[in-house]
N, C-alpha and C positions, 0 to 999 in steps of 0.2 A: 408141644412147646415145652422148653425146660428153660426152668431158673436156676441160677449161681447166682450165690448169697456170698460175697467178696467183704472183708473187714479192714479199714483203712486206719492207719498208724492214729489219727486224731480220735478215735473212737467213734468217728462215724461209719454209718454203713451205707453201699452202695446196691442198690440188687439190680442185675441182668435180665433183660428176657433174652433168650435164645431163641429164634423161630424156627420152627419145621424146615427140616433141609430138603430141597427138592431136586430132581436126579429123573432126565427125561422124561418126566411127566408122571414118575410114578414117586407114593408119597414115602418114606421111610415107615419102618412102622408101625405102616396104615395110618399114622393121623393126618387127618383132614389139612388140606392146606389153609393158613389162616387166614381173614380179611383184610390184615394190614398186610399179608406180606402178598398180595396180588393188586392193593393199591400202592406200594413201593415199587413192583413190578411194573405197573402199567404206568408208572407215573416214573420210573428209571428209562422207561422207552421211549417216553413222549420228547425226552431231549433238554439242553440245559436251560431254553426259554419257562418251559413249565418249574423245572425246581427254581428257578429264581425269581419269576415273577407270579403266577398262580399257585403255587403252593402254599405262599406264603396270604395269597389273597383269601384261598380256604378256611387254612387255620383262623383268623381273622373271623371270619363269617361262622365258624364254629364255636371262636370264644366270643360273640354275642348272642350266638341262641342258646348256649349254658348259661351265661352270663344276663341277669338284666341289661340292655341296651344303656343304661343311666351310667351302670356303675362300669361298663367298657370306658366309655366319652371320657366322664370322670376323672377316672386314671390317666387319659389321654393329656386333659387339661391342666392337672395337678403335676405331668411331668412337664407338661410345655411351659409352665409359670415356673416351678425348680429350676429348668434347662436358662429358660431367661434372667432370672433373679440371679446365676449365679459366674453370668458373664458380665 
């Protein structure tokens, strides 16, 4: 994998991952193919049902087991009262 480290006019910074490029099955360079990029693969095959509606169920299910369960809701609640309070 390589990074590019790009610098944007406001002074902030942006960094890239670049993932291993893969080429008939063999790897460049010998590195290893990485995890994310044969779950983008598997999940670029699966069709536009998966990126739009299970993918996003994933990510979800992943930010509550990093996450305390409390503090997911939470955020969920304090946006749904913002969103209502502000129509």
């Amino acid at each position: 994998s390589l990074f590019l480290y790009l610098s944007l006019p406001n002074s902030s910074s942006l960094h890239l991952h670049l993932s291993s490029v893969v080429l008939a099955g063999q790897f460049l360079h010998g590195f290893p193919e990485a995890e994310h990029d044969k779950v983008f693969r598997r999940s670029y095959q699966r069709g536009i049902y998966w990126l739009m509606f299970n993918r996003p169920q994933r990510w979800l299910r992943m930010l509550i087991e990093e996450l305390h369960w409390s503090f997911f809701f939470g955020v969920i609640v304090v946006y749904g009262v913002s969103q209502g309070l502000s129509k």
